[in-house]
C-alpha positions in Angstrom: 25.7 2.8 -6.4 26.1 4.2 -2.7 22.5 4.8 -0.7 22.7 7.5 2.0 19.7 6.0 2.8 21.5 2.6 4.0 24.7 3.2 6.7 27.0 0.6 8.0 28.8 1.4 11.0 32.9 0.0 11.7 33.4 -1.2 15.3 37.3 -2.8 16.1 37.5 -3.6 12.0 34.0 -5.1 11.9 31.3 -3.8 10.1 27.6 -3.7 11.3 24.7 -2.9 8.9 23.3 -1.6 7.1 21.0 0.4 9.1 18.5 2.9 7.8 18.6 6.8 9.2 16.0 5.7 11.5 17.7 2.9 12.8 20.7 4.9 12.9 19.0 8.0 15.0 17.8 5.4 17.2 21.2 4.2 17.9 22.5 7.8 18.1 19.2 8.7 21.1 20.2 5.2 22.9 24.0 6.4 23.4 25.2 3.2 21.1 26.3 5.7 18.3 28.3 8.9 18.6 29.7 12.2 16.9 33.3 9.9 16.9 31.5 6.3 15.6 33.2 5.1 12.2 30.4 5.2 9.5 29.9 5.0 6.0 27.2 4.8 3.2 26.2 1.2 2.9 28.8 -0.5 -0.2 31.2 2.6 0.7 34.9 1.3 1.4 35.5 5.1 3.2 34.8 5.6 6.9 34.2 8.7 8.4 33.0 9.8 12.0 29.4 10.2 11.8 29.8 14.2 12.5 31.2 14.8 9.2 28.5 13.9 7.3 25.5 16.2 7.4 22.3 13.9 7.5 23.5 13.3 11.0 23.8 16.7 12.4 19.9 16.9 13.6 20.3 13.1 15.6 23.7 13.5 16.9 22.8 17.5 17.9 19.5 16.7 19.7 18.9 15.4 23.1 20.2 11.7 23.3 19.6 9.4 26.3 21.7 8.5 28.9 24.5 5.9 28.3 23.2 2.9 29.2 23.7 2.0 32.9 27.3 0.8 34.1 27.2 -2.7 35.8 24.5 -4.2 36.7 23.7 -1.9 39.7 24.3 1.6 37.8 27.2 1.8 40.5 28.3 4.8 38.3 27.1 8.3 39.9 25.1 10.7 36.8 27.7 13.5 37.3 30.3 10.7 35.8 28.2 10.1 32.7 27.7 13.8 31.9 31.4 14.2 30.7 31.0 15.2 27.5 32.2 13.4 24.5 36.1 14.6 23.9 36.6 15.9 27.0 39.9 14.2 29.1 38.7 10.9 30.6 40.2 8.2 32.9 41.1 4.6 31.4 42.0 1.4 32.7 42.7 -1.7 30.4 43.4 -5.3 31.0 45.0 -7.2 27.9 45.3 -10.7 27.5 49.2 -11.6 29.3 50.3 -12.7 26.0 54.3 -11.8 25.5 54.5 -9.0 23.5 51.7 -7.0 24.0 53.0 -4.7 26.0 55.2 -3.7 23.4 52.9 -3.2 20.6 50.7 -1.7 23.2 52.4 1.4 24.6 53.5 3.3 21.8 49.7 3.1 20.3 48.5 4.2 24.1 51.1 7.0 24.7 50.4 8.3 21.4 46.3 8.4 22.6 47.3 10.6 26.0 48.9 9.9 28.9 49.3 6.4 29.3 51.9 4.3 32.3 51.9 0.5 33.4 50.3 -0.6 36.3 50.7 -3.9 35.8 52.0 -6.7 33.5 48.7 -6.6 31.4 47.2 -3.5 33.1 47.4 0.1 31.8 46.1 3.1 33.2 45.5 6.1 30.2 44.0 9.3 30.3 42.7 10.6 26.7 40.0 12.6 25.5 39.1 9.7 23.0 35.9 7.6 23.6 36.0 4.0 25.3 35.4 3.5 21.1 38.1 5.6 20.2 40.4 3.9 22.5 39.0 0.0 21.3 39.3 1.0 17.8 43.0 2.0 18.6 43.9 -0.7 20.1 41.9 -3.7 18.7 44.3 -3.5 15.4 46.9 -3.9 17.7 46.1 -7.7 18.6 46.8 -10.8 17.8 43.2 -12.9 17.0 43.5 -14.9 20.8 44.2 -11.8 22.6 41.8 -9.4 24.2 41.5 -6.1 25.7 38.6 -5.1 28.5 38.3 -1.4 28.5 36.8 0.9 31.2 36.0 4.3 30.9 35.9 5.4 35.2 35.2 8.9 33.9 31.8 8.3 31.7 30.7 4.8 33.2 31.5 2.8 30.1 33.5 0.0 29.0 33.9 -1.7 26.1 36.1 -4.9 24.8 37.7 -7.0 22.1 38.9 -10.9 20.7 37.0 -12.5 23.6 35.2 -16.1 22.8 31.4 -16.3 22.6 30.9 -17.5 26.2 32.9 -15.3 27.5 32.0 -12.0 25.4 28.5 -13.3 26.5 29.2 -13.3 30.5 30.8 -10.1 29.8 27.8 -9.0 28.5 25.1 -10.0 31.2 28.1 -8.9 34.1 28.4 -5.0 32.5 24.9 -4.1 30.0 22.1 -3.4 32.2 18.9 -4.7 30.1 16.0 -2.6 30.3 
C-alpha cells in the first residue's frame, strides 16, 4: 500500500525518506526542495517532480525562504538568488580528470543547453535546469570514483556528486552556511 502521507525524495539515484508532508513543507520553505525535486509516495518505484502532484501545490506555491547562503560569507549578491526556478542560469562544473569523461559528459551537457569546454575537466553550461536538474543529469553519467562539483553563478548554488566522506564533509563546512 502507498501512503501520501509518507514521501521519499530521489537526489543523484539516492533516495532520502520518508518524510511526512510536514517535514516535506519544511524542506520546500528552507529552499532544500523544489517545484523540479524527484519525489514519490513512500514504497512508490515512480518519481515525479514534486509540482505534479497536488498535495504540494499550497507549500511549493507559498512564500519560501531564501536559498541558503552561498559560501561562507554569502559572497552571492540577493538579486542573484532571485532568479526564478527555470529561468536560463550560468554553470560551471569541475569533474574528476578521469579519461573518458569528457566524452560521456558533453553530449548529456549539450543536450541540457548550451554547454563548451573550458578546460580538460571544466565545463561552462548555460540551462534553465536547477543545480539539481543539472546533478541529476549528470551523476548517472559517472563512474562510482569520479565526481562532479557544480555551481550555479546565476542563483548562488552549488551542489556535487561521488566525493568520499572527508571530502564531501570539507565541501560541506567550505560552501553551507550553518545558521
Amino acid at each position: 500500500m502507498l501512503s501520501t502521507d509518507n514521501w521519499c525524495i530521489k537526489v543523484a539515484e539516492k533516495v532520502y525518506g520518508p518524510y511526512t508532508q510536514d517535514q516535506m513543507g519544511s524542506f520546500a520553505a528552507e529552499g532544500r526542495l523544489s517545484a523540479t525535486s524527484l519525489v514519490a509516495p513512500a514504497g512508490s518505484k515512480v518519481w515525479r517532480e514534486a509540482r505534479q502532484y497536488p498535495s504540494f501545490a499550497s507549500v511549493l506555491s507559498g512564500k519560501q525562504a531564501k536559498p541558503k547562503a552561498f559560501g561562507k560569507g554569502g559572497a552571492t549578491s540577493n538579486a542573484a538568488r532571485e532568479v526564478p526556478e527555470g529561468a536560463e542560469a550560468n554553470f560551471v562544473l569541475v569533474f574528476d580528470n578521469v579519461a573518458g569523461t569528457a566524452g560521456r559528459m558533453e553530449p548529456v551537457l549539450r543536450g541540457l543547453g548550451t554547454a563548451f569546454r573550458m578546460a580538460e575537466n571544466v565545463w561552462v553550461l548555460t540551462s534553465t535546469q536547477s543545480v539539481l536538474g543539472v546533478k541529476n543529469a549528470v551523476a548517472p553519467n559517472l563512474q562510482v570514483r569520479e565526481f562532479v562539483f557544480i555551481c550555479d553563478c546565476t542563483r548562488g548554488r552549488t551542489s556535487w556528486a561521488n566525493f568520499v566522506p572527508e571530502l564531501h564533509a570539507k565541501l560541506t563546512r567550505a560552501w553551507i552556511k550553518v545558521h
